[in-house]
BADO-322648 format. One record per residue (C-alpha): residue in three letters; x, y, z. Coordinates in pm, 1 decimal, decimal comma. Layout:
<recs>
r  u  v  w
ALA  X  Y  Z
...
</recs>
This chain:
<recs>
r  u  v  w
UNK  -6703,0  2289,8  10817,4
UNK  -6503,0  2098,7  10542,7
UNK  -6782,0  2225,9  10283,3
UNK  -6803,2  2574,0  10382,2
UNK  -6467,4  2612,0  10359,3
UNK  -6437,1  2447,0  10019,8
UNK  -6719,7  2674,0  9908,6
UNK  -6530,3  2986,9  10037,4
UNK  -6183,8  2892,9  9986,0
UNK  -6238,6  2951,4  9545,0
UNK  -6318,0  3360,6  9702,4
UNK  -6021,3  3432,8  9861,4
UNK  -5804,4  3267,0  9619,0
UNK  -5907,7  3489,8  9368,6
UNK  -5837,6  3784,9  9591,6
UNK  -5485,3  3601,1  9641,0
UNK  -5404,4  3596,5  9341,1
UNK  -5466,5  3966,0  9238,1
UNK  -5256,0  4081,7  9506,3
UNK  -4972,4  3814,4  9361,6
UNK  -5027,8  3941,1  8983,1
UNK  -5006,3  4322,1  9108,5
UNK  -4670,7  4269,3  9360,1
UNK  -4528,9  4054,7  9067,4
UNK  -4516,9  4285,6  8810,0
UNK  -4757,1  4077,9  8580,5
UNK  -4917,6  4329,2  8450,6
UNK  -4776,1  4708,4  8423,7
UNK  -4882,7  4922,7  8706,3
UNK  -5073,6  5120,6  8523,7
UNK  -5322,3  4882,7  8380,7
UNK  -5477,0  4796,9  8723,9
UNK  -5643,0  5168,8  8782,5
UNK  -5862,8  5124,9  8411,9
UNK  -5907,0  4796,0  8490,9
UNK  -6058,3  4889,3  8831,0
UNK  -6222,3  5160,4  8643,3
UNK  -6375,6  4925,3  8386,5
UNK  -6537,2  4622,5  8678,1
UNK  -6638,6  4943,8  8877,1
UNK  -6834,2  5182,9  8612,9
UNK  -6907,3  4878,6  8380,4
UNK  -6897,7  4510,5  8483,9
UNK  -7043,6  4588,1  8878,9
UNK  -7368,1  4818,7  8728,4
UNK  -7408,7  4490,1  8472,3
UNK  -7486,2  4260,3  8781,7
UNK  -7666,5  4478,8  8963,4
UNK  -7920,2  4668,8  8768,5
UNK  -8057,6  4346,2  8652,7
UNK  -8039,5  4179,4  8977,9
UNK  -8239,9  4466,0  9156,1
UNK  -8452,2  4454,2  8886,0
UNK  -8543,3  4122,8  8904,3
UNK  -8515,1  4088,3  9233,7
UNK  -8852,4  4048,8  9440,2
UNK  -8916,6  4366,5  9715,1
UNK  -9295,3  4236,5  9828,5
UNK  -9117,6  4244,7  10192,0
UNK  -9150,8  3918,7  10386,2
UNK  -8768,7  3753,0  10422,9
UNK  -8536,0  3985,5  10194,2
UNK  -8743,6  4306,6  10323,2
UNK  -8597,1  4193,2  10683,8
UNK  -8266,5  4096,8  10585,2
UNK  -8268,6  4433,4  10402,1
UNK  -8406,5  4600,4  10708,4
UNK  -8150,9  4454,0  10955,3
UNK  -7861,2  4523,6  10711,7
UNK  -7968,3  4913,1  10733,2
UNK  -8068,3  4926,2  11080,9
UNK  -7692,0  4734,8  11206,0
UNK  -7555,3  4978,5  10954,8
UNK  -7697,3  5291,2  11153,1
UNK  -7618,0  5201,9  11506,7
UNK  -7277,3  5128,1  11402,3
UNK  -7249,9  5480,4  11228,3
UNK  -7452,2  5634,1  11560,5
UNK  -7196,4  5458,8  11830,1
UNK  -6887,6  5566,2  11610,3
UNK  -6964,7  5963,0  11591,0
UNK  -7037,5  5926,4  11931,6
UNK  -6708,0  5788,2  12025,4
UNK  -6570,2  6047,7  11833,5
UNK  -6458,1  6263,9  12109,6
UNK  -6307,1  5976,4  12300,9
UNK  -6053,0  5924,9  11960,7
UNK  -5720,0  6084,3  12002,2
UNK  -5682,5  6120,1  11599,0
UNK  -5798,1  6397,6  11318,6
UNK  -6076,3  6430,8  11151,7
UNK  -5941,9  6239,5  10840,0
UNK  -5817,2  5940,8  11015,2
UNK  -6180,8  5914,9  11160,8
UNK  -6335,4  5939,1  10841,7
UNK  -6122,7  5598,7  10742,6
UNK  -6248,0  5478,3  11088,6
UNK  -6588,8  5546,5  11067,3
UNK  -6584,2  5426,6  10680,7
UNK  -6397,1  5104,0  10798,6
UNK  -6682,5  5067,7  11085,0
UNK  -7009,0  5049,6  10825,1
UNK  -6887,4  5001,2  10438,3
UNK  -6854,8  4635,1  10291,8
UNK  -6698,7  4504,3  10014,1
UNK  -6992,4  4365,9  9809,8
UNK  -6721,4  4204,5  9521,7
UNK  -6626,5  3940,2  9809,1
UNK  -6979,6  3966,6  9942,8
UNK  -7154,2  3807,2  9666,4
UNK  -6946,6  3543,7  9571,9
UNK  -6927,5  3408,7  9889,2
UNK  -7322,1  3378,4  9859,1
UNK  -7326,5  3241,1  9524,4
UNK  -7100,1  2991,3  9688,0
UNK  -7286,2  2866,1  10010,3
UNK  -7687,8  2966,6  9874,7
UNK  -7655,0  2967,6  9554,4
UNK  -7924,9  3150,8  9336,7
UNK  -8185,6  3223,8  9609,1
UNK  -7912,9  3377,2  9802,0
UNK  -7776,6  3601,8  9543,0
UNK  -8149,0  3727,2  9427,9
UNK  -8191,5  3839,9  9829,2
UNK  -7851,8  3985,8  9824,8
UNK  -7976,1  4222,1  9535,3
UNK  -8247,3  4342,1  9785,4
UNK  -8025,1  4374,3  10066,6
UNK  -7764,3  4597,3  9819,0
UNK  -8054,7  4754,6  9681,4
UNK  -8115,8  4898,4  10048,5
UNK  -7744,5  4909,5  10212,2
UNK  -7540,1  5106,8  9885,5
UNK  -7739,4  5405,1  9917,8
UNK  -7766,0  5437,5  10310,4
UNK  -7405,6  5353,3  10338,8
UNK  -7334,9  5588,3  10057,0
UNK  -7498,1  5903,0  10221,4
UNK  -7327,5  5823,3  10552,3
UNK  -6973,2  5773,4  10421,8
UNK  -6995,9  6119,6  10225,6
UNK  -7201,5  6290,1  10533,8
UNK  -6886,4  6180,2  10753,2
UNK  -6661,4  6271,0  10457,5
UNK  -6795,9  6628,0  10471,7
UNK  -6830,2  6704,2  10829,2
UNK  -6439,3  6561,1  10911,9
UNK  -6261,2  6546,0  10518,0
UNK  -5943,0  6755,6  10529,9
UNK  -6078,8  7059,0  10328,7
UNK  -6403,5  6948,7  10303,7
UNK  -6586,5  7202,9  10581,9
UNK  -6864,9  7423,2  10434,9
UNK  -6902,5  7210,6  10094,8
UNK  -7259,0  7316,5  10020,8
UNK  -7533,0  7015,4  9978,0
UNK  -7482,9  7042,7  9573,1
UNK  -7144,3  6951,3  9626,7
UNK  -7273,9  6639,9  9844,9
UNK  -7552,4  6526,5  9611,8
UNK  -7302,2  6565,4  9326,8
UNK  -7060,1  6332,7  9500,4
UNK  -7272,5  6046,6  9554,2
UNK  -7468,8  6036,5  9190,0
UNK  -7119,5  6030,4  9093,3
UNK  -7061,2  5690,7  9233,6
UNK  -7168,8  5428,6  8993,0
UNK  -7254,0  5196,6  9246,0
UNK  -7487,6  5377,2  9403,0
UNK  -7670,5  5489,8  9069,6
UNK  -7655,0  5134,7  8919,0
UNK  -7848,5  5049,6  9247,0
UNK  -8083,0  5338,5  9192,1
UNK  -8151,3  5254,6  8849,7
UNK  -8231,6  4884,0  8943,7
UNK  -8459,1  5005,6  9170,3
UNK  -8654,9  5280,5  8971,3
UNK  -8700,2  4994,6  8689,7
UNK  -8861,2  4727,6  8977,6
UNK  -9071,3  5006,0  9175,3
UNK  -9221,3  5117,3  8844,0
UNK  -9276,4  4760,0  8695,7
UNK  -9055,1  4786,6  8408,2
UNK  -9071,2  4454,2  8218,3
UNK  -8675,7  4286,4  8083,0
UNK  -8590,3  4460,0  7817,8
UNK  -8514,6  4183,0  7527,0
UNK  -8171,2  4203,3  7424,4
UNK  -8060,5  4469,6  7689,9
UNK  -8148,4  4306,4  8001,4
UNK  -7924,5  4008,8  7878,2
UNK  -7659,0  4223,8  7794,9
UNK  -7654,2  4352,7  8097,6
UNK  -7638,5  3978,6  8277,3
UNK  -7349,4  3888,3  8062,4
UNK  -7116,2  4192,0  8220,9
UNK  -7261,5  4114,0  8566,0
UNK  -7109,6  3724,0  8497,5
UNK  -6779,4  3886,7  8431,8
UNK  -6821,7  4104,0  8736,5
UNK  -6781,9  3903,5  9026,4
UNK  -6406,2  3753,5  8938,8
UNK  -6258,7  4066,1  8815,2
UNK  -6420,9  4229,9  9116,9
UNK  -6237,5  3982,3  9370,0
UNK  -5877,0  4012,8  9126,8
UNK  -5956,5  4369,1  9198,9
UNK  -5978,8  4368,7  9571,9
UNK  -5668,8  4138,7  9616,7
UNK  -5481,7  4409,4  9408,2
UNK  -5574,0  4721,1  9573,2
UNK  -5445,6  4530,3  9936,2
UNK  -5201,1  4736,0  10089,9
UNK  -5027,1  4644,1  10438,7
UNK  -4745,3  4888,5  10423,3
UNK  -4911,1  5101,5  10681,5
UNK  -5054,7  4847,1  10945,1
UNK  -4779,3  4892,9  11144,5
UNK  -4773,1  5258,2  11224,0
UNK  -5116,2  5285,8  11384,9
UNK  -5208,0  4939,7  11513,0
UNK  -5443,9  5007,2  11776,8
UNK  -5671,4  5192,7  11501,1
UNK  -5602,4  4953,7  11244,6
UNK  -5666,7  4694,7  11492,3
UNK  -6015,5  4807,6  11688,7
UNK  -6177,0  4939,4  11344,3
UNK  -6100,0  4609,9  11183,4
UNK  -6241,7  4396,9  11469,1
UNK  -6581,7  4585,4  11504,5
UNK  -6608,7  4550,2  11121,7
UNK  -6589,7  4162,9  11131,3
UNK  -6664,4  4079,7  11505,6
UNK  -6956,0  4305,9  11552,9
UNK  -7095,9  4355,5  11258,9
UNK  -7167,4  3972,9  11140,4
UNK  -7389,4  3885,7  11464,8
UNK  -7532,5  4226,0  11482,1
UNK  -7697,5  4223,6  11147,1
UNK  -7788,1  3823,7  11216,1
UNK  -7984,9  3896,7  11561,3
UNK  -8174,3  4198,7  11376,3
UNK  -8296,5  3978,6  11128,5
UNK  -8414,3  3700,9  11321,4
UNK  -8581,9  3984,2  11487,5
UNK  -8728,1  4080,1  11232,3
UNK  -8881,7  3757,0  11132,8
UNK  -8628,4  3676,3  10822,6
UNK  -8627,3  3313,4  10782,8
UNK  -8314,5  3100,1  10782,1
UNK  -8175,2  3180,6  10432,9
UNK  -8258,3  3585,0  10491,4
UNK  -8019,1  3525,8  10835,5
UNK  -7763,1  3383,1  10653,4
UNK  -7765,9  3621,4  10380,3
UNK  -7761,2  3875,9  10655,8
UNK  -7466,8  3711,6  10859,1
UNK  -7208,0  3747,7  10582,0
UNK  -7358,9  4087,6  10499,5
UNK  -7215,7  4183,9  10786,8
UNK  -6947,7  3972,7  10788,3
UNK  -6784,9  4087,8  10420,7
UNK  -6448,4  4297,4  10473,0
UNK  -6401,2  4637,4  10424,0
UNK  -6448,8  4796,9  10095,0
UNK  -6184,1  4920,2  9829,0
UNK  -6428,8  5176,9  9726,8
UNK  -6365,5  5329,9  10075,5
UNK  -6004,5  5423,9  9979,1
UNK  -6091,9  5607,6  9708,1
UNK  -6354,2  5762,4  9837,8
UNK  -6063,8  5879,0  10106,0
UNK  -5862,0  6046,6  9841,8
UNK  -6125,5  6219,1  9676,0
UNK  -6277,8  6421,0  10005,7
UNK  -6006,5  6415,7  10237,4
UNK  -5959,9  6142,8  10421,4
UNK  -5709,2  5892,3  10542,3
UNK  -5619,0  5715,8  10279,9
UNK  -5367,8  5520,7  10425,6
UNK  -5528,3  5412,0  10691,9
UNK  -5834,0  5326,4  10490,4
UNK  -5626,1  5082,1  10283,6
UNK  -5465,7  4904,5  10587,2
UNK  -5827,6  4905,6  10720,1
UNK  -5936,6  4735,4  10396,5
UNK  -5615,5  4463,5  10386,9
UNK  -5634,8  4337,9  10759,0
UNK  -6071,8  4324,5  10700,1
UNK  -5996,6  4126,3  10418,9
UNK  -5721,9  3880,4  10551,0
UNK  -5923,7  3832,3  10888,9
UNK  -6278,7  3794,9  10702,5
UNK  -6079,6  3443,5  10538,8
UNK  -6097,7  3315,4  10839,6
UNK  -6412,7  3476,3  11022,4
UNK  -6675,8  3386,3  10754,4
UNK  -6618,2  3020,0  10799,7
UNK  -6622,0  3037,4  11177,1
UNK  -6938,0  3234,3  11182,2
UNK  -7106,0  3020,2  10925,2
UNK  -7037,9  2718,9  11100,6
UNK  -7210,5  2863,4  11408,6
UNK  -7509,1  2957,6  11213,0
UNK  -7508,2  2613,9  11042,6
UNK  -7509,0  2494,2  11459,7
UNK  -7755,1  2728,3  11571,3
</recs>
């Protein structure tokens, strides 16, 4: 327990501090949206495209960790829309819900792998991205669509234009396109891109601890609440039990666990703004995910590390 928590603890002080440097004034206000613009469009697509490319999709353990990560990821999606009718909100507040149910926050995902499995883990967590971006993706803006305030009757050009203008979700695409079609490194820009992934993963988490906002928690607790525990109650053990399932062996379970088990996303609130959603609530969903995932990861690694 004493280790995992050590190996965790560097994460979430990271994210600590960038909420302390953005309430304290550190830095002017307005640096922290380019900034986020920079470790989104720049920094994030360095890790990944050359992690996905690398990365090895011949199936075996990462194809089921990938597999369980998109199949958890569906029937959460499924049983949300279904308890739609049962929600007494609007359609933008379920949008945040429904976003809050599925969407992970991948800059507090993958340094909590690096931590606890190291290389190995972070080469299966390309696969599993490689998979889970551009299912989750499709959903979120699907959702978006169908409930966004303003959104009804956007035609599908509108919908594909949204998502290949997420930079995530191409950066993922392009990784895979250059694996599938056997695309050899690139001398000089594959290591270019490896040197903005290494500056990815701290900004990212400096990033997420700035964009925490709690200022709305209050006013709708019982949302706030149930979306945030399904997120990092259900999720983690959901996503495990599929891939043991599925055969993964114990590193692709672990890998899957904190899949499952990473907060929700500040992608998600912007993602709210843009087609109509609850922003809002999306950022309380996103602060209480990420305070309660501190204490959840370690809890559910330690039962793995028992089971």
């Amino acid at each position: 327990m004493i280790a995992i928590l050590m190996g965790v603890l560097p994460v979430f002080a990271l994210i600590a501090l960038g909420y302390l440097l953005k309430r304290s004034g550190f830095l002017p206000l307005e640096l922290w949206g380019p900034i986020e613009r920079l470790s989104i469009h720049v920094l994030y697509p360095g890790f990944l495209i050359p992690a996905i490319w690398k990365a090895d999709m011949s199936g075996g353990s990462a194809g089921a960790a990938a597999l369980a990560a998109v199949t958890a990821v569906i029937i959460i999606g499924v049983v949300t829309v279904s308890l739609r009718p049962l929600m007494k909100i609007d359609g933008p507040a379920f949008t945040s819900v429904f976003q809050g149910a599925i969407r992970w926050n991948s800059f507090v995902f993958l340094p909590v792998i690096q931590a606890v499995f190291g290389q190995p883990g972070l080469a299966l967590s390309a696969v599993i991205i490689g998979a889970l971006i551009p299912v989750v993706n499709i959903l979120c803006v699907l959702v978006m669509v169908r409930w966004g305030e303003g959104q009804a009757g956007t035609s599908p050009r509108a919908v594909a234009r949204a998502m290949l203008q997420n930079p995530i979700l191409v950066a993922c695409l392009t990784g895979l396109a250059l694996n599938l079609t056997g695309v050899p490194p690139i001398p000089g820009v594959f290591e270019t891109l490896e040197l903005l992934g290494d500056a990815a993963l701290p900004l990212g988490l400096i990033i997420a601890g700035a964009g925490l906002s709690f200022s709305y928690a209050a006013k709708r607790p019982w949302t706030l609440g149930l979306t945030s525990a399904s997120k990092v109650l259900l999720m983690p053990p959901l996503m495990w039990g599929l891939c043991r399932l599925y055969g993964g062996d114990d590193l692709a379970q672990g890998v899957a666990l904190l899949c499952g088990a990473a907060p929700g996303a500040a992608a998600s609130y912007v993602l709210a703004r843009q087609m109509g959603g609850d922003a809002p609530l999306m950022a309380g969903i996103v602060a209480l995910t990420t305070v309660t995932s501190a204490l959840t990861i370690p809890l559910f690694l330690t039962a793995f590390h028992f089971a």
